[in-house]
C-alpha positions, 0 to 999 in steps of 0.5 A: 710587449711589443710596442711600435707607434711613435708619438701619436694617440691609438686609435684603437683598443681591443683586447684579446684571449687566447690559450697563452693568455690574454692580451691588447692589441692597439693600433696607432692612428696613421699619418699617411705613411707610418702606421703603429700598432702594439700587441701585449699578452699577459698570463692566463691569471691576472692579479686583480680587476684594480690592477687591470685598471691600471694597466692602461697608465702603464700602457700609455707610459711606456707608449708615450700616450700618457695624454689619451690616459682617461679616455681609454680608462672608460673605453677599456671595460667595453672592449670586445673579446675577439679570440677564443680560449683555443690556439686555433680560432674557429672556422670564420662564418661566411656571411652576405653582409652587414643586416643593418648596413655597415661598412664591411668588407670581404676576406678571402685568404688560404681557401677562408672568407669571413666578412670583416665589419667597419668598427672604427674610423678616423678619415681614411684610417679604418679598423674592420673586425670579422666575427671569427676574430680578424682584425684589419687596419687599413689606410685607404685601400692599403692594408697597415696592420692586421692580427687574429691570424697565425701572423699578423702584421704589426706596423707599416711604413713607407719612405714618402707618399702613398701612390694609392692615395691618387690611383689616376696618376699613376699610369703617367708616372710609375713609381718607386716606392720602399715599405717597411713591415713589422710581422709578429705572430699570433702567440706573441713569441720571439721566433715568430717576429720579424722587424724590419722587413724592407721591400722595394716596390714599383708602382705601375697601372695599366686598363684592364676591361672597365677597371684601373689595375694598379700593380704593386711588385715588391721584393727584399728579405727573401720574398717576392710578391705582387700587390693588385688593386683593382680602381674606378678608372673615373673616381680612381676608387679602389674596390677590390685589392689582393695584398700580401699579409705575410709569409702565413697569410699569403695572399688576402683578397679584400673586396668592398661589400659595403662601402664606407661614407667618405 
């Protein structure tokens, strides 16, 4: 088990399946800048159904979490099953939006779309799920954790306040700003974590037609990358993003389709 959120509850609890077995993926509430996530896969053959019930105890104690104990006991029979028994899940289905409404949000990424619905939110802090399996966290407009693709994003961090909380200031003060990243793969094995990654970025926005465009370049631990967010130039919403999601992934393009209540 990988675990990475500090002293606050999770926000959220899905389990997972895949070829290798089975699995939890939590994601810690955010504070603005730090954003924890744990990833656990357990073999294929599980003990018994009185010994999963336990697992959350075991869980929230090696978290520190032990306070959000009885809740998560109910919310665990109802968790979703997001991966198939394949390594590979299958080919995300393209859909126009949600039939009722929700929230939802469009993912392009590698020559792939799906259409990611709104499943939990706290604030600014939202957790999306495609019906292909991938989940997104996201603080704002900020991506801060993702998993169902070949590398997932496990924990983001930055040293001070996030520029996109108030996109309107940055054209008058451009800004330095440092992350720090957590990238795991989808399998859950040591070669495909990377902790640590540092990046230096600078925040800088310019008006492009009728839109804001805020631009995020960043570089450190051998890559090199920039972050577009596309903002009302009145509201300094953002409505379309393109972030980088790790060496797999690239690029990700993130586009509101329906947008969350405030």
């Amino acid at each position: 088990m990988a675990s990475l959120w500090r002293a606050r509850p999770p926000a959220a609890l899905i389990r997972i399946k895949s070829a290798g077995g089975r699995g939890f993926f939590f994601l810690g509430a955010g504070n603005g800048r730090d954003y924890h996530a744990s990833v656990m896969m357990m073999p294929r053959a599980l003990p018994s159904p009185r010994l999963m019930r336990l697992l959350p105890v075991l869980l929230l104690a090696l978290g520190g979490c032990a306070s959000e104990l009885a809740s998560l006991q109910y919310m665990l029979p109802e968790m979703p099953e997001i991966f198939s028994r394949s390594d590979r899940p299958d080919p995300l289905p393209e859909i126009s939006t949600a039939e009722d409404g929700t929230p939802s949000l469009r993912l392009s990424w590698r020559g792939r779309r799906a259409i990611a619905l709104l499943v939990q939110q706290h604030g600014e802090t939202r957790l999306w799920r495609s019906q292909g399996g991938v989940v997104v966290a996201t603080d704002g407009a900020r991506i801060t954790a993702l998993a169902g693709l070949r590398q997932g994003i496990a924990s983001s961090r930055l040293d001070g306040p996030d520029p996109l909380n108030d996109t309107l200031l940055i054209p008058r003060r451009p800004v330095a700003l440092r992350r720090q990243l957590d990238l795991i793969g989808r399998d859950n094995r040591p070669e495909g974590m990377r902790f640590g990654v540092m990046l230096n970025c600078r925040v800088s926005a310019t008006t492009e037609g009728e839109a804001l465009l805020v631009r995020e370049q960043c570089n450190g631990a051998g890559t090199r990358f920039t972050n577009r967010y596309w903002a009302d130039p009145v509201s300094g919403g953002v409505w379309r993003s393109e972030q980088w999601v790790g060496e797999a992934g690239g690029m990700m393009e993130v586009e509101v389709v329906t947008p969350p209540s405030s």
